[in-house]
Steps between C-alpha positions, in 0.01 A plus 500: 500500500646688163233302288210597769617828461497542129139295485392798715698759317290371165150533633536818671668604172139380347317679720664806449471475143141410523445847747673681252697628709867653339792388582849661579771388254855456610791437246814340625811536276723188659734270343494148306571146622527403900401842634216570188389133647489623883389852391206316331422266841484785688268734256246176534535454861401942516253464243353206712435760778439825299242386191458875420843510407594435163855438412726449206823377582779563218778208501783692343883424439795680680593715202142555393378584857790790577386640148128545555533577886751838368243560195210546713680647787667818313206548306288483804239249354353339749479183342588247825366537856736235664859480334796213566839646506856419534686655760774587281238710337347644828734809550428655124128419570469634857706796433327635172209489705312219301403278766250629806607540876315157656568679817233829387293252337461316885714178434705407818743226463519269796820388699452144339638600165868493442688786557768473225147413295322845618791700438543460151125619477558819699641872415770593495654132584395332862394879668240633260095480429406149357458500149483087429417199690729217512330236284751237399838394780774464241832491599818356389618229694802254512490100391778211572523122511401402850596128412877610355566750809411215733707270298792704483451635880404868359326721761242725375682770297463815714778675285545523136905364578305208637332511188742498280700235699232244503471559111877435429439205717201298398607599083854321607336205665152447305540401145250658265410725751561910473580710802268756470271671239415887484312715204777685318237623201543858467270733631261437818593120531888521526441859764211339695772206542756705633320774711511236808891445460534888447310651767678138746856698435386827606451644180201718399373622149450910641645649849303708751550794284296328183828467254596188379772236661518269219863482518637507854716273617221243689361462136792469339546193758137372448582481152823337530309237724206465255719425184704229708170277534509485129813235547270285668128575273344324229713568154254824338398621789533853358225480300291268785134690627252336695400204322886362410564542915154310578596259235811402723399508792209270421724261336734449783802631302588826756586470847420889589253749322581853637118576397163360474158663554190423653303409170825238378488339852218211466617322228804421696292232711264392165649138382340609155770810477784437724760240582543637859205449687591657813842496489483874431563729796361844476644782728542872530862621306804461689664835655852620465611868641095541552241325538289259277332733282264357192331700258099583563264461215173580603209533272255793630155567463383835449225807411581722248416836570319502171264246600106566546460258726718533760269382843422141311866488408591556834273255576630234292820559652444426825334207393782349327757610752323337815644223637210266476550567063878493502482130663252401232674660254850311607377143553262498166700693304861516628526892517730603777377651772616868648353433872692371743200280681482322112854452493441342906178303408551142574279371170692694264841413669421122478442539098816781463770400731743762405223807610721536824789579311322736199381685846874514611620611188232763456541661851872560378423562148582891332363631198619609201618885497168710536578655176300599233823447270546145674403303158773754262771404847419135487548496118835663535634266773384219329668571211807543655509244744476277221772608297672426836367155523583378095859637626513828219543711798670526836280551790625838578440584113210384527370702807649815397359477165181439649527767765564765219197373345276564821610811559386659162156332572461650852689824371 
């Protein structure tokens, strides 16, 4: 069907060349690697149906996208019809204004997308106009050793005690095996770690009146529980990020890995990478005082309000979105999906068996603060979180020296 598609694609392209006829250009500003590879599917699968449209699709890196996306957006350029963004960037986008209302333009999401996934993309959070679509499902979910817990006669860990317990067992019992394995890196991995074991004890980052609650006594306790998995972690996990934690887990030298993400996920069941070939259970993060609560990470798509070709854009959006794309997009490419009747689709089910639970863990997902100042607040609490962890602070040093620090930013 996709190469019947793109045979037709190139002679209507022909045609319209030979009529003369001119073309509308689109210009996509999305990112490098697995989504610049599904971003790329999808462009040929549109231009397939739309030869008139002519688009150039720029693969950039994380960094290097953020940069050119605030360039053209304060100056007003008008360089990129069709924009991937990170929801942590969302809130400064939507609320300087730089990204147009889908809703005025005549988008209208559907009940099928995910409503943790939608809300991110609206403004203000969850109640406002529609700003982004949900393109890519992340979420942060929870891994352990299905063959160990049976072993050992573990239950499914529905609380991080349970967690912890089952660590302190299986390190006591399994030789050359670790407990459990965490990013403690400074900065976004070590917070992104701990935001489900933070928000679990109650704790929360701001109250209801917008000033921060870096210190009260629920974080003070997540902390506390957070350093005592170090007894049980890989030696240097302080300075561990994502590929030291996939490394392990791979290998079959952790029990427990308080995180994984969608992307890390396949190479779990790939003989070629991994020594655990589905061994690996993967669940939504254990509860405590609330509820299992994992950290959304959503890539959006959206239309600046610079660009000059907004209808096409709008076009191409709900042409990627649709359900019929996403499916393609997730069984050729591997991109996770942000509608719930993907997620439920029996194909793509058989070739992802966790999709059930990355649908769990995103209905009970929460965001990141809807902050403009979010990445200066995650920088701060990274910092200090792991001066906690290398042991040069106390935790309630450490979360008083970092509350100080977030209330000059938000001052």
């Amino acid at each position: 069907m996709r190469l019947r598609r793109l045979v037709i694609g190139i002679f209507l392209v022909s045609t319209v060349a030979t009529l003369g006829l001119g073309a509308t250009k689109l210009v996509i500003a999305g990112r490098d690697g697995v989504y610049g590879a599904a971003m790329q599917l999808a462009v040929d699968l549109y231009k397939a149906e739309h030869p008139d449209v002519d688009i150039e699709l720029l693969k950039l890196p994380y960094g290097g996208l953020y940069e050119k996306l605030v360039i053209d957006f304060r100056e007003a350029i008008g360089a990129y019809d069709v924009v991937l963004l990170d929801d942590v960037w969302a809130t400064e986008f939507m609320s300087l204004g730089w990204l147009a209302n889908l809703e005025a333009l005549g988008f209208t999401a559907e009940p099928d997308f995910v409503g943790k996934a939608l809300a991110v993309g609206c403004y203000p959070y969850a109640q406002g106009a529609l700003y982004a679509v949900p393109h890519v499902g992340n979420v942060e979910l929870f891994a352990y050793r299905k063959d160990l817990f049976d072993k050992y006669g573990l239950p499914e860990p529905k609380s991080w005690l349970e967690v912890l317990g089952a660590a302190a067992l299986i390190e006591r019992y399994e030789p050359g095996i670790k407990g459990i394995v965490f990013r403690g890196k400074k900065g976004n991995p070590i917070v992104t770690g701990f935001l489900p074991i933070f928000w679990s004890f109650g704790a929360e980052i701001l109250d209801e009146n917008g000033r921060p609650t870096l210190n009260s006594p629920q974080a003070v306790a997540a902390l506390k529980f957070f350093l005592a998995m170090k007894a049980f972690a890989p030696a240097g996990v302080e300075i561990y990020d994502s590929s030291e934690l996939r490394d392990a887990l791979q290998g079959g030298t952790v029990a427990i890995a308080t995180e994984v993400w969608p992307a890390w996920i396949p190479a779990l069941d790939d003989p070629a990478k991994s020594k655990v070939v589905g061994q690996v259970e993967i669940i939504p993060h254990p509860g405590l005082v609330a509820e299992s609560s994992p950290v959304i990470g959503i890539w959006l798509l959206g239309i600046p309000s610079a660009s000059k070709n907004k209808a096409t854009a709008l076009d191409f959006l709900r042409f990627v979105s649709s359900p019929e794309v996403q499916k393609t997009l997730a069984l050729e490419v591997g991109l996770p999906p942000t509608r719930v009747s993907v997620y439920q689709d029996p194909e793509v089910v058989a070739k992802y068996r966790w999709y059930p639970a990355q649908l769990a863990a995103l209905d009970a997902s929460r965001p990141r603060p809807r902050l403009p100042e979010w990445a200066q607040i995650e920088g701060v609490l990274g910092d200090y979180l792991q001066l906690a962890l290398v042991g040069s602070m106390t935790p309630e040093e450490a979360l008083a020296a970092a509350q100080a620090r977030v209330e000059e930013i938000l001052r």
